[in-house]
Every structure is written in structure tokens, then in C-alpha cells.
C-alpha positions in Angstrom: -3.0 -0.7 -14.0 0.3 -0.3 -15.7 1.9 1.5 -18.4 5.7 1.3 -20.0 7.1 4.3 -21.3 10.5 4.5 -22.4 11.0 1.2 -20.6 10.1 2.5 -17.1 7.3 0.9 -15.6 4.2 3.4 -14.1 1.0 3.6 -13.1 -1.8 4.2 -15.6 -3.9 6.8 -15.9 -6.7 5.1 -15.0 -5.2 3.7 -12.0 -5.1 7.4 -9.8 -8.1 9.3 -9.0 -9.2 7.6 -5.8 -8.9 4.0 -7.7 -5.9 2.6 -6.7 -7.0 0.9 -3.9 -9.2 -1.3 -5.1 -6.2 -1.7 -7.9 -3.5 -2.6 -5.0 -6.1 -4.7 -2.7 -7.0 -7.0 -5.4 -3.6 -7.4 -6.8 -2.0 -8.1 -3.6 -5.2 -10.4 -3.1 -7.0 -8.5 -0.1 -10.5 -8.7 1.1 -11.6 -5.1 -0.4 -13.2 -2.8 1.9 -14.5 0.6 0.0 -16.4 1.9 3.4 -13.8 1.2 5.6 -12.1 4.8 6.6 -8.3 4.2 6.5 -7.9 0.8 5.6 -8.5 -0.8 1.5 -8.0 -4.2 2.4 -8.1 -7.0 5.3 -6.8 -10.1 4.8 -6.8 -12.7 7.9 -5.1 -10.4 11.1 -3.5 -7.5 8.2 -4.8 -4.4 7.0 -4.3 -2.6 4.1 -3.5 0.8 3.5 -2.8 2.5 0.1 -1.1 5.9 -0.1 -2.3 7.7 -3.0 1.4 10.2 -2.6 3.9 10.4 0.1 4.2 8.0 2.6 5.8 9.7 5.9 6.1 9.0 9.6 3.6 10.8 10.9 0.9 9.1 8.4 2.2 5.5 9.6 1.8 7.0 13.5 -2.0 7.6 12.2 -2.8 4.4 10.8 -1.1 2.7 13.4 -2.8 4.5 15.9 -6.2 4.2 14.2 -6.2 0.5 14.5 -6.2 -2.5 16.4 -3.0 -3.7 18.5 -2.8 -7.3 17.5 -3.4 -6.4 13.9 -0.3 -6.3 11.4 -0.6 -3.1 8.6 0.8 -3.6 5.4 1.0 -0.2 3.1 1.5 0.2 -0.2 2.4 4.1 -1.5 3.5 5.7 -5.0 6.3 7.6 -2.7 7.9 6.8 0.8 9.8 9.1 2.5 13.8 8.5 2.1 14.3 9.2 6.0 11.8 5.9 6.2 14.3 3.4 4.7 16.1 2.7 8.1 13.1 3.0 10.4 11.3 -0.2 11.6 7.9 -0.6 12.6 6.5 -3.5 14.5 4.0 -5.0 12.6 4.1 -2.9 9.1 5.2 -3.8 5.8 6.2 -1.1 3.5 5.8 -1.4 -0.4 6.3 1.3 -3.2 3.5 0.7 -6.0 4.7 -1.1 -8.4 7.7 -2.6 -7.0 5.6 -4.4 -4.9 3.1 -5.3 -7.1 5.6 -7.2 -8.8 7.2 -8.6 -6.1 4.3 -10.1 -5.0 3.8 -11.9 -8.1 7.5 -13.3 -8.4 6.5 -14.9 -5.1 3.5 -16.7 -6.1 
């Protein structure tokens, strides 16, 4: 899913192209769900959603409009918007692929 080059840490080739989700939703350990429209992964009351480019405001309005309210939303993207860094969201987690990849695995 990975490749190093000149020590900086990237996603593979193989990874892009419409497969990254099913990359991110099994390393972060979701339920993957190929048919489901804007969501990879579930996993107990949290969705998924993998941004194959730039994550912005109006995409998490979208996805948070598009599902359930008692739901939480957990999004990993390659990019997120620098005016996102000191906006909260109830009930969304936002990771940068790989950072959070690798987070996730210091934590297990």
C-alpha cells in the first residue's frame, strides 16, 4: 500500500485508481462495503469514508448530510483542506492517509 522514496513515506501505485478504499477500510479494520454509495466501511455505529483527493467542507456537509444522525463518520483523505485544521465536527474524525494508517497501528 506503501512505498519509501527518499525516506518519505507514500502511497503505492497500486494503491490509487478507485482501490484505496478497500486499502484504508481493511487497515483501519472496517467492515468493507464496495456497494455502499459514499461510505467504504462500517464498523459498529461509524462509517467510513475515503477521499481519493481533497478533503473540503463542503464534501464533509455531503457525507454528513447523506447519513444517519446517531451515526459517527470517520474519513480518511490523501489531502485536507488547511482552512479544515481548526474546524470541529460533531461526530467526525479526520485522518490524512498515511498518517493515520500509522497511527492506527501505534495504538494497537
Amino acid at each position: 500500500m506503501f512505498d519509501i522514496h527518499s525516506g518519505i513515506i507514500c502511497i503505492a501505485e497500486h494503491a490509487l485508481n478507485g482501490k484505496l478504499a478497500k486499502l484504508v477500510a481493511t487497515q483501519l479494520e472496517y467492515d468493507y462495503q464496495p456497494d455502499n454509495e459514499h461510505f467504504c466501511g462500517k464498523k459498529g455505529d461509524v462509517l467510513l469514508a475515503v477521499v481519493d483527493g481533497m478533503l473540503t467542507e463542503g464534501l464533509i456537509n455531503f457525507l454528513l448530510n447523506s447519513m444517519e444522525k446517531d451515526k459517527f463518520l470517520e474519513i480518511a483523505a490523501l489531502a485536507v483542506d488547511p482552512d479544515l485544521e481548526n474546524k470541529k465536527f460533531n461526530n467526525v474524525k479526520i485522518g490524512k492517509v498515511p498518517n493515520n494508517i500509522l497511527q492506527h497501528y501505534a495504538r494497537i
